[in-house]
KOLKESE-51643 format. One record per residue: residue number from 1; residue in one letter; z, y, x of N, C-alpha, C in turn. Coordinates in nm, 3 decimals, decimal comma, padded with zeros to 5 digits, m for minus. Each point is the difference from the previous one (the first is absolute). Last residue first. Layout:
N
    k  r      n_w      n_v      n_u     ca_w     ca_v     ca_u      c_w      c_v      c_u
  NUM  A        Z        Y        X        Z        Y        X        Z        Y        X
...
This chain:
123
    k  r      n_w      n_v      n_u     ca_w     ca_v     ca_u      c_w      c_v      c_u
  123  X  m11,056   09,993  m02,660   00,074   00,117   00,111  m00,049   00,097   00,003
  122  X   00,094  m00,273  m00,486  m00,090  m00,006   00,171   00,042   00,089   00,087
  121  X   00,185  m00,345  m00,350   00,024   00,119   00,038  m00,116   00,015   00,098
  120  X   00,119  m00,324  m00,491  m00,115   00,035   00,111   00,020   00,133   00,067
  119  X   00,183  m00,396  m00,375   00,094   00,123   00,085  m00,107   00,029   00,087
  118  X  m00,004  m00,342  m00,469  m00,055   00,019   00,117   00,067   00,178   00,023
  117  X   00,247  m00,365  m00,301  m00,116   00,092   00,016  m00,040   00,039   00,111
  116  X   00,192  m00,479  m00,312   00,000   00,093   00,097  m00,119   00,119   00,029
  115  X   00,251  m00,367  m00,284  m00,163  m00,011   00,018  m00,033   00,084   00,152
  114  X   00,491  m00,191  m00,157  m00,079   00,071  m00,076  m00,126  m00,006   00,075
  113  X   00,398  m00,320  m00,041  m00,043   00,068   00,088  m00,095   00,128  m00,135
  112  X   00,515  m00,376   00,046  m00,122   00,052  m00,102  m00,126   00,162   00,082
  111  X   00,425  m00,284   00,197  m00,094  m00,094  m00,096  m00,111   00,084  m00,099
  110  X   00,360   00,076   00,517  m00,063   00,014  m00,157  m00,122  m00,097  m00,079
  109  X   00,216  m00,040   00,453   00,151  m00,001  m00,072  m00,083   00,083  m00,145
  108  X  m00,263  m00,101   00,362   00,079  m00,172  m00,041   00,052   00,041  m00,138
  107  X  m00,171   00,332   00,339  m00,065  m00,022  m00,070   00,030  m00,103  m00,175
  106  X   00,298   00,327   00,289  m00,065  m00,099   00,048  m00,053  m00,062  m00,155
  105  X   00,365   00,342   00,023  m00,088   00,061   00,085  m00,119  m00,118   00,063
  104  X   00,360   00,131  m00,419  m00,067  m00,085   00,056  m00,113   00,034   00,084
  103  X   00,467   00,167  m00,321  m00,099   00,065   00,057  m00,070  m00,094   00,065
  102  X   00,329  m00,095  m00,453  m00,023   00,028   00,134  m00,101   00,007   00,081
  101  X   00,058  m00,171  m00,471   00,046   00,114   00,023  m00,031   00,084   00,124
  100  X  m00,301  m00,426  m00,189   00,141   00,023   00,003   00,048   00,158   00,023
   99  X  m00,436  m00,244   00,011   00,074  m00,026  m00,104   00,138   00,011  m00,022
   98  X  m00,416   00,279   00,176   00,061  m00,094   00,062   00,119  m00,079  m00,119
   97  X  m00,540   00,265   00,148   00,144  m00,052  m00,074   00,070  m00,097   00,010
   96  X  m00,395   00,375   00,202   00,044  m00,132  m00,025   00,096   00,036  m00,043
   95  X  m00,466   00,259   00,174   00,113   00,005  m00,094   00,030  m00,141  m00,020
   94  X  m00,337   00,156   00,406   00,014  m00,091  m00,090   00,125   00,074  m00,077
   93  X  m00,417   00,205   00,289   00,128   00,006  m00,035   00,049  m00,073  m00,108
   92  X  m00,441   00,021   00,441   00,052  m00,036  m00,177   00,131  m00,024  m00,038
   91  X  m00,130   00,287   00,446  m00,034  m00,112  m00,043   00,016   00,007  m00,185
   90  X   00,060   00,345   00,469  m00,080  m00,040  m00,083   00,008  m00,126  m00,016
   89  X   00,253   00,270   00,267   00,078  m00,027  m00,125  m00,123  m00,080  m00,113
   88  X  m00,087   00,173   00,500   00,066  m00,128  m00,041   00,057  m00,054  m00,124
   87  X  m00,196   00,502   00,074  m00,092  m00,155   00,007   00,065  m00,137  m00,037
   86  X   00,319   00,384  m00,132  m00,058  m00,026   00,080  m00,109  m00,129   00,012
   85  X   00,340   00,417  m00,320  m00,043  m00,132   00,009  m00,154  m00,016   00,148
   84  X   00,434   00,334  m00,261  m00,052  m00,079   00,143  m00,091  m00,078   00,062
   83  X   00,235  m00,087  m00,438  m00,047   00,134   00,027  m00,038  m00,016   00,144
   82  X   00,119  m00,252  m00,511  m00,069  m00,042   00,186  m00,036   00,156   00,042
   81  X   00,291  m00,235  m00,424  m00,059   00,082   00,042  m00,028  m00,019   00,117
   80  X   00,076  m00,336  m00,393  m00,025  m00,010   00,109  m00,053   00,184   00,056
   79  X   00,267  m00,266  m00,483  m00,106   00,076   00,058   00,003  m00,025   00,146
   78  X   00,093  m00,255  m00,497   00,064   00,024   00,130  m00,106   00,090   00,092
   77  X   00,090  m00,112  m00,564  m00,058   00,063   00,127   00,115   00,012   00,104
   76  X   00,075  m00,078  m00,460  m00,042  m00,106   00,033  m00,104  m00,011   00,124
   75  X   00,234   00,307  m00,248  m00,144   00,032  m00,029  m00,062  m00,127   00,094
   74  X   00,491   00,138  m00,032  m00,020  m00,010  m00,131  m00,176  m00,020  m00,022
   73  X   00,197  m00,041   00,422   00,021  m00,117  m00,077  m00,035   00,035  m00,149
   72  X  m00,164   00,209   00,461   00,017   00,106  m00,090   00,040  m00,170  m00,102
   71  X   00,004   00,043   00,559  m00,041  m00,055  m00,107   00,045   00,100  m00,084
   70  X  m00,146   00,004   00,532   00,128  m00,007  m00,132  m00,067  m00,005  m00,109
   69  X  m00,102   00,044   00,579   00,013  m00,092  m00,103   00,043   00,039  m00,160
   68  X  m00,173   00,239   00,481   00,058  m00,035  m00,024  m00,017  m00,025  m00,208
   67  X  m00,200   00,078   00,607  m00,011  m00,029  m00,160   00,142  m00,023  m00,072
   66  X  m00,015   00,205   00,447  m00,129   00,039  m00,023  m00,042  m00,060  m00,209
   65  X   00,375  m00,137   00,292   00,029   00,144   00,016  m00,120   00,077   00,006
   64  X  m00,032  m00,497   00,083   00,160   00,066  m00,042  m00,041   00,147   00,041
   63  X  m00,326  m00,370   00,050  m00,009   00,142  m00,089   00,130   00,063  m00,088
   62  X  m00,058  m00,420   00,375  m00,113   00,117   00,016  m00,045   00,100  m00,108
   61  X   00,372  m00,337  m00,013  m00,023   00,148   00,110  m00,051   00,060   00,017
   60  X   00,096  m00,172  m00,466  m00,063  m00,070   00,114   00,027   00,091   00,146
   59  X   00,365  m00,009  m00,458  m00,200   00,030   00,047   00,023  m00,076   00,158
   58  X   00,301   00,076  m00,543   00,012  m00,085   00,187  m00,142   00,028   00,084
   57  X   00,393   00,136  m00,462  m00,144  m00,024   00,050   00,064   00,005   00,130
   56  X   00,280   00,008  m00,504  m00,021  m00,027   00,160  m00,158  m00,035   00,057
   55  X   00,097   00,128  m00,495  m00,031   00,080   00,068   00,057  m00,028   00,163
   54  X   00,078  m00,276  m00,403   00,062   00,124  m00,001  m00,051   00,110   00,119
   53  X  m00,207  m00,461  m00,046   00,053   00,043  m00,148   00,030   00,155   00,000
   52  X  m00,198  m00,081   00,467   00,058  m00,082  m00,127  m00,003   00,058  m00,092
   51  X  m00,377   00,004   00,351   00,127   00,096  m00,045   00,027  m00,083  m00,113
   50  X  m00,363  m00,003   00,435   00,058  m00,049  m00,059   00,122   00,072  m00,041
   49  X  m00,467   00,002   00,368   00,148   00,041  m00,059   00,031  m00,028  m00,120
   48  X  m00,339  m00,175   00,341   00,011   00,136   00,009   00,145   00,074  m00,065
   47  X  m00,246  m00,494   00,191   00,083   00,077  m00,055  m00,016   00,112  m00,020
   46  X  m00,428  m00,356   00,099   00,142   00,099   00,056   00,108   00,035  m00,112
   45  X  m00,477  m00,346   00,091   00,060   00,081  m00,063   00,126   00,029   00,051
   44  X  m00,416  m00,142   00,331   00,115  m00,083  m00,111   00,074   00,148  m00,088
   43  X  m00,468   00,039   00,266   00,133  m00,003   00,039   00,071  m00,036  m00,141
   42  X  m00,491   00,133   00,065   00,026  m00,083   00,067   00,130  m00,026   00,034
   41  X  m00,077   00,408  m00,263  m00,074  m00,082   00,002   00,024  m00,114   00,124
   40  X   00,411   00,196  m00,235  m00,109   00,075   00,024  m00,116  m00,120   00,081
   39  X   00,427   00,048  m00,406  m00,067  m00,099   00,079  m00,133   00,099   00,070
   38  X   00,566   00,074  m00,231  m00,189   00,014   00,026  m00,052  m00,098   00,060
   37  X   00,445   00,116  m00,388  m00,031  m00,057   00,170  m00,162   00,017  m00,013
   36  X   00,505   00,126  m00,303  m00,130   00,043   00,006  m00,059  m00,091   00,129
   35  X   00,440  m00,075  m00,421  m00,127   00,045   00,119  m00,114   00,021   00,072
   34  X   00,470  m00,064  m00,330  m00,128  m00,005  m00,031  m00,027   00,043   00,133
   33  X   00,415  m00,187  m00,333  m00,011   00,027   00,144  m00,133   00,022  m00,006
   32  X   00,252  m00,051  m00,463  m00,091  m00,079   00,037  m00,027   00,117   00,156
   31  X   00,153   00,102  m00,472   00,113  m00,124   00,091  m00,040  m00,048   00,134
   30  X  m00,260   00,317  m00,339   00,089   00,085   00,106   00,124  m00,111   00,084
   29  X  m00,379  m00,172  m00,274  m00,036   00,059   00,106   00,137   00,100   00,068
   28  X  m00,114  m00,448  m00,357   00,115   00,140   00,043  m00,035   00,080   00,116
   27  X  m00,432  m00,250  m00,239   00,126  m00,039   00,058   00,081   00,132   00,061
   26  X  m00,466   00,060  m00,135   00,017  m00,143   00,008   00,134  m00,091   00,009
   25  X  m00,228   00,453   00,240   00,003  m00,054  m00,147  m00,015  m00,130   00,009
   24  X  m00,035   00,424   00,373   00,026  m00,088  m00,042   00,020  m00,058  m00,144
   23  X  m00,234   00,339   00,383   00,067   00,020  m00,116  m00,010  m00,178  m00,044
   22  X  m00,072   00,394   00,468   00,015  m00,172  m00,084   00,069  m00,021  m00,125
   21  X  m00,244   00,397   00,415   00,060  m00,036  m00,095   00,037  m00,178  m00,078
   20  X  m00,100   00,423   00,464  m00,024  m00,157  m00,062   00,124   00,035  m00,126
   19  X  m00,184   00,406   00,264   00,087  m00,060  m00,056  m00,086  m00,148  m00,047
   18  X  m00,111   00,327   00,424  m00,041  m00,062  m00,108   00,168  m00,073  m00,018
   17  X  m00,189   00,394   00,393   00,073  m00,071  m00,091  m00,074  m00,060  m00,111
   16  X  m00,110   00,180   00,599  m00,017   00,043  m00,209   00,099  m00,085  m00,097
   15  X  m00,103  m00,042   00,520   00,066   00,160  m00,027   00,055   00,008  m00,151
   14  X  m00,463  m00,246   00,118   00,088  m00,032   00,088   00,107   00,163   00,012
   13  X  m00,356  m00,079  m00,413   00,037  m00,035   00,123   00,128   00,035   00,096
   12  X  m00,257  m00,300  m00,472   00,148   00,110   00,082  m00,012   00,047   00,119
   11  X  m00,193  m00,340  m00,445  m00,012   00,039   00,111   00,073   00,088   00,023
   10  X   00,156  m00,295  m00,360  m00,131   00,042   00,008   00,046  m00,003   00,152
    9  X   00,344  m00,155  m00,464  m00,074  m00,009   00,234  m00,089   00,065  m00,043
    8  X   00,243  m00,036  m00,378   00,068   00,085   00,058  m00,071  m00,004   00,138
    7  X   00,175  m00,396  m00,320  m00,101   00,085   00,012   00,033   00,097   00,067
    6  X   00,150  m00,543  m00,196  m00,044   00,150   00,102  m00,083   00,051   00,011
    5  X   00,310  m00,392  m00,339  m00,172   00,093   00,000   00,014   00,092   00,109
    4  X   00,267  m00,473  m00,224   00,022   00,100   00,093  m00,144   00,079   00,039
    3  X   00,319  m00,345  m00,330  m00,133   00,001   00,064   00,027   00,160   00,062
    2  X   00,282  m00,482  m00,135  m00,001   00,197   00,016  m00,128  m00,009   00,095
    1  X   00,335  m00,415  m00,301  m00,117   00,046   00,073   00,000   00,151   00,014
């Protein structure tokens, strides 16, 4: 089992940055693929980005080269930086796990979610 805690959302505005955070426990965490996805109001949850064991990451289009991903394994933290950040980026930011090594960009391919934090940009 692995439980999974985020933090790190509030409000923002549009231009501004927020670090997401996720700290894990419960199981080998540095073996283990992890990622991030949102859900904004009335719309199905998303991808956003994802990083293996060893540091391969993968993002979404719509925030290649505005967020980026990485983990700290000895502190059982994976982080989320968001810079840039725009209206559309507003939703609830999920942390996931995956049970294997490799990077996973769809919902299917993790098993363990976290609670998620709220991301609020205004214009």
């Amino acid at each position: 089992q692995v439980q999974l805690v985020e933090s790190g959302g509030g409000l923002v505005q549009a231009g501004g940055s927020l670090r997401l955070s996720c700290a894990a426990s419960g199981s080998i965490f540095s073996v283990r693929a992890m990622g991030w996805f949102r859900q904004a109001p009335g719309k199905e949850r998303e991808f956003v980005a994802t990083i293996s064991w060893n540091g391969d990451t993968d993002y979404a289009d719509s925030v290649k080269d505005r967020f980026t991903i990485s983990r700290d394994n000895a502190k059982n933290t994976v982080y989320l930086q968001m810079n840039s950040l725009k209206p559309e980026d507003t939703a609830v930011y999920y942390c996931a796990s995956r049970r294997v090594l490799t990077i996973g960009t769809t919902e299917g391919q993790y098993s363990y979610w976290g609670q998620g934090t709220q991301v609020t940009v205004s214009s």
